[in-house]
C-alpha positions, 0 to 999 in steps of 0.5 A, spaced: 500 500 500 502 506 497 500 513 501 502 519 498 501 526 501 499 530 496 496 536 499 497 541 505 492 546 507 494 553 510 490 558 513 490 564 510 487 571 512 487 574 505 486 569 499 490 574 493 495 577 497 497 569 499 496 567 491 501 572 490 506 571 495 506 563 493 506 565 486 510 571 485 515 570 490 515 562 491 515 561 484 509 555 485 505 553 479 498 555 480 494 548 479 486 550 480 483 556 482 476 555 483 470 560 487 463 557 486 461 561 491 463 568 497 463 562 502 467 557 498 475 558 495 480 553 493 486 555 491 491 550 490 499 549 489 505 546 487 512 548 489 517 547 483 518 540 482 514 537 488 509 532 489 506 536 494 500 541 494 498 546 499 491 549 498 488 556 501 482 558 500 475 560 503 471 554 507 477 550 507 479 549 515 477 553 521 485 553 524 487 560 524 491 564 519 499 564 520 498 557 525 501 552 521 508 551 523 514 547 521 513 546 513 519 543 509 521 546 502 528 541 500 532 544 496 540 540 493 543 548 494 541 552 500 545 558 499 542 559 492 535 557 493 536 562 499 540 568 494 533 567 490 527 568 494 531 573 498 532 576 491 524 575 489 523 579 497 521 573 501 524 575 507 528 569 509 533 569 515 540 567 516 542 559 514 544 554 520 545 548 521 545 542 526 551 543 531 554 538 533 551 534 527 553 526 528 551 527 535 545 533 534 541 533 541 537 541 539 543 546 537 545 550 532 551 554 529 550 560 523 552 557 515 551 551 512 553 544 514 561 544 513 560 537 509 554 539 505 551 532 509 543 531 507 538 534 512 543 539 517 542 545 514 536 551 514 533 557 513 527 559 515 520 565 512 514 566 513 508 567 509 504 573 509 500 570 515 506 567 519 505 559 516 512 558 518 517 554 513 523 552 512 528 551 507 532 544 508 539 542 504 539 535 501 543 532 496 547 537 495 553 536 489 560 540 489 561 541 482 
């Protein structure tokens, strides 16, 4: 049996100004768009290359907007998947990484991973509401 997480739902406070953000500034493909009614929205998209969605919208979920924390975006080159969102204006804080790493028990010291090792290093932004995400480095490749 397969079980595929194909969609995540954030709460938005203003529809648009989210379509915009995540699409302007995130660069996520739009995959529908769809308002039968003032009472009912959803929006939904796609990050480039993911199999997973996010849908804001309308009629969608009770939770309050800015309230979902700890979404992943994984990238194979933090430093410039960081230098083009900031370039966009996403307002993305500085690279960490897990310290010690072989023996990581909560703690973080400034930069990427000194080895480039999958899953180690990260920066985080908000989205306009305050749903919090998370760039993460893995597969990393030294040219």
């Amino acid at each position: 049996m397969e079980y595929r997480l194909e969609v995540a739902i954030l709460p938005v406070s203003e529809v648009d100004r989210s379509l915009a953000f995540y699409t302007e500034r995130l660069g996520f493909h739009l995959d529908v768009g769809y308002g039968p009614s003032p009472d009912f929205r959803v929006v939904q998209l796609t990050p480039p290359g993911s199999a997973c969605s996010v849908q804001i919208g309308v009629g969608l979920t009770d939770a309050e907007p800015g309230s979902v924390k700890g979404l992943y975006l994984v990238v194979p080159d933090l430093q410039s998947a960081r230098a083009e969102l900031v370039g966009r204006g996403v307002d993305v804080g500085e690279i960490r990484h897990k310290a010690p790493a072989d023996t990581w028990q909560g703690g973080f010291e400034p930069g990427v991973d000194p080895e480039r090792r999958d899953y180690a290093s990260f920066a985080e932004f908000p989205d306009p509401d305050g749903n919090a995400w998370a760039l993460q480095e893995c597969g990393f490749r030294s040219s």
